[in-house]
Each structure stands twice: as C-alpha cells, then as structure tokens.
C-alpha positions in Angstrom: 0.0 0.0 0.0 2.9 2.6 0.9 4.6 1.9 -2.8 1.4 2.2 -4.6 0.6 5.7 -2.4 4.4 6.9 -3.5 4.0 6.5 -6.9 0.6 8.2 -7.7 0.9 10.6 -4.3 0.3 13.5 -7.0 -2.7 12.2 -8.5 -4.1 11.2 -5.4 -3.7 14.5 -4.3 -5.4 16.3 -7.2 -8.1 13.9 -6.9 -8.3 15.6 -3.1 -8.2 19.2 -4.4 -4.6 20.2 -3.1 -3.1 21.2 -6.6 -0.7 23.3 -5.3 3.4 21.8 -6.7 4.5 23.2 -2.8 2.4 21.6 -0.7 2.2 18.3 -2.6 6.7 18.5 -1.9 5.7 19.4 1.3 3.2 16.2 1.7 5.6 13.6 0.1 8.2 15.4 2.6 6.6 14.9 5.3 6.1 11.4 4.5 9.5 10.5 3.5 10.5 11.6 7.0 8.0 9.9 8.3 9.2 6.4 6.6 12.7 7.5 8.2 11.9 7.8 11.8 9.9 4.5 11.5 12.7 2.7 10.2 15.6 4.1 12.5 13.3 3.0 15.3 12.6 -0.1 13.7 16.0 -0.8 13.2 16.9 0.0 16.7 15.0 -2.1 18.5 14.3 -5.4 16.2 17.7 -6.8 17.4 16.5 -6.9 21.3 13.1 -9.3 20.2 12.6 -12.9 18.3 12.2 -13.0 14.3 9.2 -14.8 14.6 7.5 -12.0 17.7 8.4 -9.7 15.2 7.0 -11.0 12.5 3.6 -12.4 14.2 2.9 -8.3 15.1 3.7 -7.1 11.8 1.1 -9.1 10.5 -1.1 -8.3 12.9 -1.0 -5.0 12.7 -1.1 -5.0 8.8 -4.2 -7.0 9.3 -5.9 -4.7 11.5 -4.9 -1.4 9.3 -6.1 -3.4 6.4 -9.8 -3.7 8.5 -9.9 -0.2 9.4 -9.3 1.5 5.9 -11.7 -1.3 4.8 -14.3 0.1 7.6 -13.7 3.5 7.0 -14.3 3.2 3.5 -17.7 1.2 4.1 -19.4 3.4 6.5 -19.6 6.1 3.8 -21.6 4.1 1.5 -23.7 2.2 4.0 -24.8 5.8 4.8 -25.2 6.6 1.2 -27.7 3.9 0.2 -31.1 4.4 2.4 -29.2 1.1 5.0 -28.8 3.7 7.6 -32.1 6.2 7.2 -33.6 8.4 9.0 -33.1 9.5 12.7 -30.9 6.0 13.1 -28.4 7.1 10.9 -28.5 10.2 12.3 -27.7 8.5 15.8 -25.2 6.1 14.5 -23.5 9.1 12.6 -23.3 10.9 16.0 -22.6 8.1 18.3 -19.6 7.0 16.2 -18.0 10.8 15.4 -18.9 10.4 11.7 -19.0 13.4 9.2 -21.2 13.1 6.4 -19.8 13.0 3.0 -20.8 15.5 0.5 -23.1 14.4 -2.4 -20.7 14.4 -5.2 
C-alpha cells in the first residue's frame, strides 16, 4: 500500500483538491520523513526481540490497518444507500464521530 501511495501521491492529491506543486513536496516530505523515523526505530530495536514475535505483530498490525481502511471506507456508503435512514443514521453518525460526505 505505501509503494502504490508513492507512486501516484500527485494524482491522489489532485483527486483531493490540493493542486498546489508546494504543498504536494511538502506532503511527500513529510512522509518520506515519516518512513525515516519509523525505520531508524525499527532498526533499533528489532535486534533486542525474536524473528518470529516480530513477525507475528507485523502481521497483525497489517491485518488490522487493512480492516480499518476497509471500515472507514464502508461506513460512507452504507450511509449513502437508504441502509442507515432516517433518525438512526442520524444517531449512528453521531454516536460513532462520523461526518457526512458530501453528495458528489
């Protein structure tokens, strides 16, 4: 997921509305540095656990960031389609923090 958000970062962004050539190199800076401090901590602490510890959270964490976009990507549309109607979607909406989308 991180190569395929490098690659079209600039289209993605357009797609967003940021068009501006300075604040997309700001963006991709910000997460190029971000990539670095992950890895120089990553790097300075794998040596003190197990390969297989390491490896069993990795893929538990990539498993459970997989879910999450996958939720955060369905609520939208269950509240689009008449699913969540009405003064229940309106609870649901508020219980959970959610913004409604704007009608493209």
């Amino acid at each position: 997921m991180m190569m395929i958000s490098r690659y079209f970062l600039a289209r993605i962004l357009d797609n967003v509305g940021i068009h501006d050539n300075r604040t997309k190199n700001l963006i991709n800076l910000a997460n190029t540095c971000w990539g670095f401090v992950n890895a120089t901590v990553l790097a300075l602490t794998v040596p003190r656990f197990k390969r297989r510890t390491i490896y069993l959270v990795s893929q538990v964490l990539n498993i459970s960031s997989d879910l999450l976009q996958l939720l955060h990507s369905f609520v939208p549309v269950l509240s689009s389609l008449s699913l969540l109607d009405g003064p229940y979607a309106a609870h649901v909406m508020r219980s959970r923090r959610i913004k409604p989308l704007p009608v493209l």
